[in-house]
PLY file of the C-alpha trace (Angstrom):
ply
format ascii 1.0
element vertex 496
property float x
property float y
property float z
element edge 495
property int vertex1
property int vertex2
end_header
-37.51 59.16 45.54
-35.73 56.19 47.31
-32.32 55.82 46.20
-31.61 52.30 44.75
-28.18 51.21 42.72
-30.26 48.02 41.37
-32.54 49.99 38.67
-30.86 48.36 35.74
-31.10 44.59 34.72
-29.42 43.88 31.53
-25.71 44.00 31.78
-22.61 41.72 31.41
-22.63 39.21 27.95
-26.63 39.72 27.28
-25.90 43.62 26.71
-23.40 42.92 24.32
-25.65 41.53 21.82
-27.07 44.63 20.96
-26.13 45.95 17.37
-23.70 48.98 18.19
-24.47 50.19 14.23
-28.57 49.82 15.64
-27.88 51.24 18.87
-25.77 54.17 17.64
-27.80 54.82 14.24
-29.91 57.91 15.99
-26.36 59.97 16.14
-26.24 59.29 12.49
-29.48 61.04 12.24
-28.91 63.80 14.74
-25.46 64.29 12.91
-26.87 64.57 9.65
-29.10 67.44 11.54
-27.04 69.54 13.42
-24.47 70.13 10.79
-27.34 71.00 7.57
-29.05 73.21 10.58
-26.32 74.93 12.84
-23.51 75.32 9.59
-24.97 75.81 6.91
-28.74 76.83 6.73
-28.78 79.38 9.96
-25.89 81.11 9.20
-27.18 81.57 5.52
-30.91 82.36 7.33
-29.51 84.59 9.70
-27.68 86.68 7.31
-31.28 86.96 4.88
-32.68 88.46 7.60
-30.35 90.65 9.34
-28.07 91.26 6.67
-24.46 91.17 7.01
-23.55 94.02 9.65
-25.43 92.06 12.49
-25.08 88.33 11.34
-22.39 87.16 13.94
-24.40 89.37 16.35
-27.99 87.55 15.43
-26.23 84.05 14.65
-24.73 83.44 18.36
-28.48 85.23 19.97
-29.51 82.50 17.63
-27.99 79.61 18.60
-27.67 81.12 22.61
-30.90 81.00 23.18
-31.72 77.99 21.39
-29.16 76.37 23.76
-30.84 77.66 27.01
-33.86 74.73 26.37
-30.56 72.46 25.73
-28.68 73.58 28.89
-32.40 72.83 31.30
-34.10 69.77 29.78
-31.50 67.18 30.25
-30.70 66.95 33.64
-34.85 67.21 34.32
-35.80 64.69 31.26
-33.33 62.31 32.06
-34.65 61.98 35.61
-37.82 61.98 34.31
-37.05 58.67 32.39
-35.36 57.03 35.48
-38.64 57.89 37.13
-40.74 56.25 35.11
-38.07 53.68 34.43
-38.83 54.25 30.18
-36.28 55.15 27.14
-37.64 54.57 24.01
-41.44 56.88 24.64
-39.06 59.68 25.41
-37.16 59.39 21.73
-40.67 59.17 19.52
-41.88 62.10 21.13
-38.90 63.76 21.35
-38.63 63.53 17.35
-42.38 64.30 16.86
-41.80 67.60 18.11
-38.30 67.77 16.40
-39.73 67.32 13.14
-42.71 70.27 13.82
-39.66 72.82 14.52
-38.33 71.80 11.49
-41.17 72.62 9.32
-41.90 75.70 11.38
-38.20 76.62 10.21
-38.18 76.00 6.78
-41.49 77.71 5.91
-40.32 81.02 7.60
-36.92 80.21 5.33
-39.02 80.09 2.72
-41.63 82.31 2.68
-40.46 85.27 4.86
-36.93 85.68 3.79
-37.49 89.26 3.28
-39.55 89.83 6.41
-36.40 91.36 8.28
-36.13 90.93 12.11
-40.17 89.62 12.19
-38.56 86.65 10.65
-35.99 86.33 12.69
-37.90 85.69 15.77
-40.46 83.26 13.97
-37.70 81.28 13.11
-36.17 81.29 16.84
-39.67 79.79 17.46
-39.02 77.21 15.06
-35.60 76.48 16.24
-36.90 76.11 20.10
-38.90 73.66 18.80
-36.46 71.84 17.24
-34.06 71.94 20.50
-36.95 71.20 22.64
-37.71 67.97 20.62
-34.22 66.85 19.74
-33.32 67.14 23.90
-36.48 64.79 24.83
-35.68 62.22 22.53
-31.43 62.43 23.33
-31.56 62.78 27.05
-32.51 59.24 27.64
-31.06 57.89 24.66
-27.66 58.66 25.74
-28.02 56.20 28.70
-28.55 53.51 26.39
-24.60 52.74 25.99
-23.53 52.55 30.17
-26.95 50.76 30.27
-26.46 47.80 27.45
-22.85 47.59 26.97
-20.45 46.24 29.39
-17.46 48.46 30.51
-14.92 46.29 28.59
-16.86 46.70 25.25
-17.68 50.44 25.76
-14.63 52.15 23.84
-15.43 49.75 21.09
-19.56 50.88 20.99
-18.41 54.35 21.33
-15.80 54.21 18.45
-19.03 53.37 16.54
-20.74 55.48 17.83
-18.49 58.63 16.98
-18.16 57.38 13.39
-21.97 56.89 12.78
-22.25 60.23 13.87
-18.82 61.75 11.76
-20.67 59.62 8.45
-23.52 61.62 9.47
-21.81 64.72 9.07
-20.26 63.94 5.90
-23.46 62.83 4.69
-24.97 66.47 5.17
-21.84 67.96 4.04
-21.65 66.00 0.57
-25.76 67.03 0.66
-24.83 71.03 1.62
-22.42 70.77 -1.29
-24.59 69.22 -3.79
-27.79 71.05 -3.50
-25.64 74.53 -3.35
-24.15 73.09 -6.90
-27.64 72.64 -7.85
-28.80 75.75 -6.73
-31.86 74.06 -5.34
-34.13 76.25 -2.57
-33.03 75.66 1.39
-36.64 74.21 1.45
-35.05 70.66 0.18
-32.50 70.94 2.84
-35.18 70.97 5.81
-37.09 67.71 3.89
-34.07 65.83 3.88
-32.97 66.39 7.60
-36.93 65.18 8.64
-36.21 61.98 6.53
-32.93 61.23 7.38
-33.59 62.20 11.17
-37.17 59.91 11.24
-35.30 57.04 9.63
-32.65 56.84 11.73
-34.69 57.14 14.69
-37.00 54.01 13.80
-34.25 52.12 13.13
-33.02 52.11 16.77
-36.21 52.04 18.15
-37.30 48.93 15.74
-33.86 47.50 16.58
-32.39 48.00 20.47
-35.11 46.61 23.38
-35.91 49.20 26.28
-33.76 48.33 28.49
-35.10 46.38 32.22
-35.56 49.21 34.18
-37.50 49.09 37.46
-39.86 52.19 37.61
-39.20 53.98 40.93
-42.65 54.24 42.50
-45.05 57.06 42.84
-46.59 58.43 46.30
-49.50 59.78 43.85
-50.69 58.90 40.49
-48.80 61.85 38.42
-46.41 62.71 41.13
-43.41 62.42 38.70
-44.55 64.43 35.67
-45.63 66.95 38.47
-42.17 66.93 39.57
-40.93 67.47 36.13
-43.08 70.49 35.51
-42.30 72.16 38.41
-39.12 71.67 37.92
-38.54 72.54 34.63
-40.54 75.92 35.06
-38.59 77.00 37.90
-35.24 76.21 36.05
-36.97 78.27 32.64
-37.94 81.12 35.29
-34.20 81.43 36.94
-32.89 81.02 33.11
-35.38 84.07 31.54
-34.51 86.19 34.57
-30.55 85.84 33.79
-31.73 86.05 29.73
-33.96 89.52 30.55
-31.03 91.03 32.72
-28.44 90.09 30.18
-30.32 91.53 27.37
-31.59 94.94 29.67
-27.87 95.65 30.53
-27.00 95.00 27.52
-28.45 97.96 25.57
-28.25 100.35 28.66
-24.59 99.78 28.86
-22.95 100.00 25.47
-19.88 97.84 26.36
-21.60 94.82 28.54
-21.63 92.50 25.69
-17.98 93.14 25.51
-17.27 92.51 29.32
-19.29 89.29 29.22
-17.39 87.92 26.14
-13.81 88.80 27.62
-14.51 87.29 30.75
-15.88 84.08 29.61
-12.10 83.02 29.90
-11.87 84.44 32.90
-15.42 82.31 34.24
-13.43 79.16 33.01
-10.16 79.45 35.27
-12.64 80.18 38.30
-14.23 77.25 37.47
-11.30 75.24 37.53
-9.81 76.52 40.37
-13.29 76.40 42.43
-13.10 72.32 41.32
-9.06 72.27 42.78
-9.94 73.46 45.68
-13.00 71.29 46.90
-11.04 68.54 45.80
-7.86 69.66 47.95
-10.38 69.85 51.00
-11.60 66.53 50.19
-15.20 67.67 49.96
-14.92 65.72 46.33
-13.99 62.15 46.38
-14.60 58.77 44.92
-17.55 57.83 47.67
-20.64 58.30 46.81
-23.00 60.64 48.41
-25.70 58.61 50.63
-28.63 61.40 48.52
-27.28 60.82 45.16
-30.46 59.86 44.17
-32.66 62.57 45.31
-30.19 65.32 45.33
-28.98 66.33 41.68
-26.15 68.09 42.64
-24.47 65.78 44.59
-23.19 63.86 41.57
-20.85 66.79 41.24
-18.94 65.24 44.41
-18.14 62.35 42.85
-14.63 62.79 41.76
-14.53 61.54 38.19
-17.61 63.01 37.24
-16.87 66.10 38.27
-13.60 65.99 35.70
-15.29 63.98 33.06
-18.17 66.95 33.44
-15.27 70.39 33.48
-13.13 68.86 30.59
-16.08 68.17 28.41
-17.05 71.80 28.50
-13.29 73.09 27.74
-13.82 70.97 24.57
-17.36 72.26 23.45
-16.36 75.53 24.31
-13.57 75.61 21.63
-16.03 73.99 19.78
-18.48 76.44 19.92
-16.16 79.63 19.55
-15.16 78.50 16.09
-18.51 76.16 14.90
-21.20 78.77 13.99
-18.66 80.90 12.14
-16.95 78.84 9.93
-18.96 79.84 6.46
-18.15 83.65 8.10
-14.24 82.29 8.37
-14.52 80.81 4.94
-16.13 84.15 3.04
-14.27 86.95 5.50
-10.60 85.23 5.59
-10.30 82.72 2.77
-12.58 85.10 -0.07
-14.32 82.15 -0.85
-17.04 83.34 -3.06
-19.57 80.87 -2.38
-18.57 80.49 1.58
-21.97 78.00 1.90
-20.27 75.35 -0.26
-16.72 75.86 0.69
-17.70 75.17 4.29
-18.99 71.93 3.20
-16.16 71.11 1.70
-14.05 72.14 4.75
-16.71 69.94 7.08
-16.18 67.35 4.67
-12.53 67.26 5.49
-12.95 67.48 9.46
-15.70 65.02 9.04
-13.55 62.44 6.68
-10.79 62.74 9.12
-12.76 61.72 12.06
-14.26 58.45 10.19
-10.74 57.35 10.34
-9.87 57.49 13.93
-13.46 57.53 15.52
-13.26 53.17 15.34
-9.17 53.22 15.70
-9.35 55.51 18.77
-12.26 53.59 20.71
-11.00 50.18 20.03
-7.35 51.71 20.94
-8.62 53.10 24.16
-10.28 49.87 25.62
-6.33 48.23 25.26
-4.65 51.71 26.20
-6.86 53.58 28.26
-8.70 56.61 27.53
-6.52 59.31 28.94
-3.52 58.84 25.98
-5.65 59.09 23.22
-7.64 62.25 24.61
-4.16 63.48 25.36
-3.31 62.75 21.52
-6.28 63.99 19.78
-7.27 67.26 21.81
-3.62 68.31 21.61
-3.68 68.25 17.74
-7.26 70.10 17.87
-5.39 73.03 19.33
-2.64 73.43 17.11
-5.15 72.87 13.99
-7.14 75.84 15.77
-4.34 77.86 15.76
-2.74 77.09 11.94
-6.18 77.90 10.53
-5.81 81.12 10.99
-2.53 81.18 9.23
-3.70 79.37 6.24
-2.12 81.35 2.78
-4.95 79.68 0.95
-8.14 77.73 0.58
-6.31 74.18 -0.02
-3.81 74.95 2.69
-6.67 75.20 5.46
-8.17 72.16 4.00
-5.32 69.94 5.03
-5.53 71.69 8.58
-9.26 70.84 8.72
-8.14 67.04 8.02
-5.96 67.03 10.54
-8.27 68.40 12.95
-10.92 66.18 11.77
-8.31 63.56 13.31
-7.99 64.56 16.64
-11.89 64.96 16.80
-12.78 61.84 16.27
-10.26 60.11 18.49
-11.52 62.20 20.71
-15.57 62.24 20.49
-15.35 58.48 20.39
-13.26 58.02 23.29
-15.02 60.72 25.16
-17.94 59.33 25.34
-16.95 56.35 27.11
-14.78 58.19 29.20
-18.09 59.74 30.24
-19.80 56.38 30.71
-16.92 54.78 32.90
-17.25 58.04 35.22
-21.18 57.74 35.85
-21.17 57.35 40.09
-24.53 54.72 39.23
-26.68 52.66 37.43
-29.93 54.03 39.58
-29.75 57.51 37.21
-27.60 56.45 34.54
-30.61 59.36 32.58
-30.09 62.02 34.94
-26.31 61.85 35.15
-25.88 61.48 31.29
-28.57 64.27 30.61
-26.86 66.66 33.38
-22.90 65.80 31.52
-24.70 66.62 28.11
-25.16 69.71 29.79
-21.52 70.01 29.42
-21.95 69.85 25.36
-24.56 72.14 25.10
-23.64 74.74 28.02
-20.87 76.53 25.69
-23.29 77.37 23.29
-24.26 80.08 25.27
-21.31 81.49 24.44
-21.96 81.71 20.79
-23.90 84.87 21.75
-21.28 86.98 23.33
-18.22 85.40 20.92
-20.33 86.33 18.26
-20.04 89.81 19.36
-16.43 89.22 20.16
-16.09 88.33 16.48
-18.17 91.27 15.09
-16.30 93.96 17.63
-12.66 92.58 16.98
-13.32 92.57 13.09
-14.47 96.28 13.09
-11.47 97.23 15.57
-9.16 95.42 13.20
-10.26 97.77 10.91
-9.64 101.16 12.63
-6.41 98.68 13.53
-5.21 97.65 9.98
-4.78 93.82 11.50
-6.79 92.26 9.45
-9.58 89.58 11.06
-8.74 90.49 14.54
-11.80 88.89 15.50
-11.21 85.46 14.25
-7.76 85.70 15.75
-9.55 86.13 19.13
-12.34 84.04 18.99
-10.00 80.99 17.45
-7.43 81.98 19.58
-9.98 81.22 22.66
-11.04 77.94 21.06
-6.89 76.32 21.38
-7.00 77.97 24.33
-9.62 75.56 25.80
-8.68 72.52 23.60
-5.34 72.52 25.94
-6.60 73.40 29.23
-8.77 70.29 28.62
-6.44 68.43 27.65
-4.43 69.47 30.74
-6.86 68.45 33.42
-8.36 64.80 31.78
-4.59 63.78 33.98
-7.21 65.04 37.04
-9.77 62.11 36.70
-9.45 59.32 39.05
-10.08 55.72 38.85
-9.97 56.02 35.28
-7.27 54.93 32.79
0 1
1 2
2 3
3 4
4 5
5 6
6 7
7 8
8 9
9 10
10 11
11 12
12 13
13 14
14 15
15 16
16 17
17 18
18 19
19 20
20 21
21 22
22 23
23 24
24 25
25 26
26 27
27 28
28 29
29 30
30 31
31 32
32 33
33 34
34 35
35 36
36 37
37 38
38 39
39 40
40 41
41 42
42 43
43 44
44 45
45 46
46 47
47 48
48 49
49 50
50 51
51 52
52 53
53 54
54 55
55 56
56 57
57 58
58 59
59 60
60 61
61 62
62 63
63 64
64 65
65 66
66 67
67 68
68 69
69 70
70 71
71 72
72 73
73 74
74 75
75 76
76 77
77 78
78 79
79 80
80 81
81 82
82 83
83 84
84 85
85 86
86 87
87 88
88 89
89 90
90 91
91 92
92 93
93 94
94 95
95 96
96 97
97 98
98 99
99 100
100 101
101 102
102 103
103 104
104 105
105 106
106 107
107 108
108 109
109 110
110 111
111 112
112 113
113 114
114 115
115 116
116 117
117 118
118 119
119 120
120 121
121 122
122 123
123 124
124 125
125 126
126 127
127 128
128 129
129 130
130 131
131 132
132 133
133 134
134 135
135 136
136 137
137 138
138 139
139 140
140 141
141 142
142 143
143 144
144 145
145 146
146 147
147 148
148 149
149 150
150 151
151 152
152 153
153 154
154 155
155 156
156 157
157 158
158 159
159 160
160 161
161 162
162 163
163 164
164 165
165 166
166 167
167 168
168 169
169 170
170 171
171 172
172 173
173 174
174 175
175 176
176 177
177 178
178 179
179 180
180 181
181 182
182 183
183 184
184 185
185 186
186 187
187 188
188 189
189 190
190 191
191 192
192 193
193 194
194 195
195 196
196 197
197 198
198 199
199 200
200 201
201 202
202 203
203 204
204 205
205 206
206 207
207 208
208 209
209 210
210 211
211 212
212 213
213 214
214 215
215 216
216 217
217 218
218 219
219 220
220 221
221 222
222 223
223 224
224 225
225 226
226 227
227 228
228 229
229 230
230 231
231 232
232 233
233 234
234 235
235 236
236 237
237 238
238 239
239 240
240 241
241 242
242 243
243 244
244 245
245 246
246 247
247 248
248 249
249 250
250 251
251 252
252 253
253 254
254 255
255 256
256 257
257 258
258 259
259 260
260 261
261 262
262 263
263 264
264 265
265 266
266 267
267 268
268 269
269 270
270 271
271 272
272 273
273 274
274 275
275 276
276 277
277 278
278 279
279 280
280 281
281 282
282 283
283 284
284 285
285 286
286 287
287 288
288 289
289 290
290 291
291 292
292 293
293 294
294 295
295 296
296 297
297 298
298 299
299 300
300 301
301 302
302 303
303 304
304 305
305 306
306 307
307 308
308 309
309 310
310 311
311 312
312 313
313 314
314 315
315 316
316 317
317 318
318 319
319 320
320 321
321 322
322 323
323 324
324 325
325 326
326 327
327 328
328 329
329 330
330 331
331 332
332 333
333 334
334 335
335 336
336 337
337 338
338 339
339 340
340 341
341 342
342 343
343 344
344 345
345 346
346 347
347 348
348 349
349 350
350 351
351 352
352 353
353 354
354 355
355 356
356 357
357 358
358 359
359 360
360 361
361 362
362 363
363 364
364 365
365 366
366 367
367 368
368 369
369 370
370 371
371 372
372 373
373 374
374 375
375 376
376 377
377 378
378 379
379 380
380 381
381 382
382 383
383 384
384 385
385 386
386 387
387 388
388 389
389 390
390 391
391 392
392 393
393 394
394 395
395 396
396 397
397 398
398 399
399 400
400 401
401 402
402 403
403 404
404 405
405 406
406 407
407 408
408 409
409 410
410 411
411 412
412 413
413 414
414 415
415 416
416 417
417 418
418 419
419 420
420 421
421 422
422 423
423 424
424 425
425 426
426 427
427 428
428 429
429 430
430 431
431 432
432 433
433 434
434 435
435 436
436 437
437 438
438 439
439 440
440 441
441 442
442 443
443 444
444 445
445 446
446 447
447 448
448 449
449 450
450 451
451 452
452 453
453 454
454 455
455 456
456 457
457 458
458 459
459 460
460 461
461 462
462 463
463 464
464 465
465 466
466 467
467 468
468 469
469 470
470 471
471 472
472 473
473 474
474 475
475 476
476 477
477 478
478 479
479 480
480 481
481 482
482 483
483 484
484 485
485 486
486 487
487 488
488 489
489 490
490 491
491 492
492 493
493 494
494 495
């Protein structure tokens, strides 16, 4: 593929015509989705099917394995779409096949709740569907905003942007809240998250133009989807071998699951060190490299992106350790009876919170730069991360969860054009935004061994008499990251 920095035509004034609230109105419905789905309909699944010994155990293989289609298809999709020099195919197809996971996942909800562990993996069926779909249609859709928006208008689109998606999340939390007051079947929730999630996808596609992209030409008729497939099923093959060895030493050796979960911090610093240290030999820098378009690794030498790409995954990673066990957090450590509508509540908070400085924080960082508010906002994540844990009582941690729900949508809004400002070219805007969602989605591999952290530090608490040992830890790990990214965002160059 010839590399060629021209592939983009509409930029400058023209771009900014675009609706941001059209442009951005697919997060609303992707929102809406992931919080019904990951907070408060899997966890409640998981635990029908399982039962409650096993649930943090079977709720992060869950939502690991889900994430392993999430961690390979951007990268490949989004080149893909520069290939073929098309957006907007990529997001009706992408939600087709969303929509048929959904189904697949509320029937087996539905009508196999009592079917044990044969349900279980039905409904991981389901939910690769739904992952499968939802990264198709996202992977070029998140090159839409560095694409159409000039870089002086980007903190204002993305401050949009991060509150169409936090109204999203309210929305499904005032929906999670109402039908559990209703007492209606989970069946409803799945209907709604099709509609909302179909809507909100025509209405960007109805509303934003595919952008004036030059399709890179083929030396055979098919030669890019060929590329694609090969590609993807070598990445799936090198992934399943990693997933079988992990799961084979994992029952021969009792404690493995333990190991991997206590060295995931350990992964991190050697991660961030390994980054130091090519950049102290200068084999990372601000030129780019001369195969940036054929070589997808090389991106990683450009200096910004490399940063953007390690402090984005600090910040899912706390993310992620705390996320999927919230209406656990709620039930185990607040004795909230009805832990699926206290979460919503909770989310409600965080979400409410974030409306408020998602637009304040993107408009603030195109006058201030992005670094101070992500210094601002991830800061206050951690110490919210921490206090929740020390909350005497359900109202208490409600306040906390506003005040987190603060710093995260400073944060999400002004991320995400820190992210655009860093991409080393217009030529693979797709590829380079698909490969730093990897960065959002990567950490939810760890929900698999935190949930065991989780499980094993509650029932050593126990023997212990320290009551939720495991929440200490896995929070704990969460602030942990929350600073260290905050820490190294001071690392990226050429960026305010």
């Amino acid at each position: 593929m010839p590399y060629s920095a021209d592939m983009t035509t509409l930029t400058g004034p023209a771009a900014a015509r675009v609706s941001p609230w059209a442009l951005s109105s697919f997060w609303f419905g992707t929102a809406f989705h992931w919080l019904l789905l990951l907070l408060i309909l899997m966890p409640a699944d998981v635990v029908r099917f399982v039962g409650e010994k096993q649930k943090g155990t079977y709720l992060g293989l869950l939502v690991g394995i889900g994430a392993i289609l999430a961690l390979v298809l951007p990268p490949l999709v989004g080149t893909l779409s520069d290939r073929l020099g098309k957006r907007m195919p990529f997001i009706r197809w992408g939600v087709s096949i969303n929509v048929v996971g959904l189904v697949v996942m509320g029937l087996v909800s539905v009508m196999l709740s009592t079917a044990g562990l044969t349900a279980f993996w039905l409904y991981l069926l389901g939910f690769l569907l739904v992952q499968l779909g939802n990264n198709i249609a996202t992977s070029p859709y998140s090159a839409l905003i560095p694409e159409l928006v000039p870089q002086e208008l980007r903190g204002r689109y993305s401050g949009v942007m991060g509150q169409l998606q936090a109204v999203g999340q309210l929305f499904g939390a005032v929906v999670a809240f109402g039908l559990g007051q209703l007492g209606l079947p989970s069946v409803i929730s799945y209907v709604l998250i099709v509609a909302v999630l179909v809507g909100s996808a025509a209405l960007t596609l109805s509303q934003v133009p595919e952008p004036d992209l030059k399709p890179q030409p083929e030396a055979r008729p098919g030669q890019h989807w060929a590329s694609f497939g090969a590609s993807f099923g070598r990445a799936l093959a090198v992934v399943a071998v990693l997933g079988a060895g992990y799961l084979l030493l994992a029952r021969v050796l009792p404690g493995f699951s333990l190991v991997m979960a206590f060295s995931l911090p350990a992964l991190v610093v050697l991660a961030v060190i390994a980054a130091l240290a090519l950049e102290r030999r200068g084999a990372v820098g601000m030129t780019l490299h001369p195969q940036l378009g054929t070589r997808l690794m090389t991106v990683f030498l450009y200096q910004p992106f490399l940063w953007v790409f390690i402090t984005r995954m600090l910040f899912s990673l706390g993310q992620y350790s705390v996320q999927p066990f919230l209406q656990f957090y709620n039930a185990d450590v607040l004795g909230q009876k009805n832990p699926g509508t206290a979460t919503s509540i909770m989310l409600a908070c965080i979400i409410v919170g974030s409306i408020v400085s998602a637009l304040i924080g993107g408009r603030l960082s195109d006058r201030l730069g992005r670094k101070p508010i992500i210094y601002v906002a991830g800061s206050v994540m951690a110490v919210a991360a921490v206090l929740l844990l020390f909350a005497p009582s359900f109202v208490v941690a409600l306040v906390i969860a506003l005040a987190f729900g603060l710093g995260y949508g400073a944060f999400v809004s002004v991320d995400w054009a820190l992210g655009s400002d860093a991409m080393p070219s217009a030529a693979t805007y797709a590829r380079d935004m698909g490969l730093w969602h990897v960065a959002f989605v990567a950490p939810q591999l760890s929900s698999a061994p935190q949930g065991f952290l989780l499980d094993w530090g509650n029932a050593r608490g126990q023997a212990l008499d320290i009551p939720h040992l495991g929440y200490f830890i896995v929070f704990g790990i969460a602030a942990a990251c929350f600073l260290l990214g905050v820490l190294l965002v001071r690392n990226i160059r050429g960026v305010r």
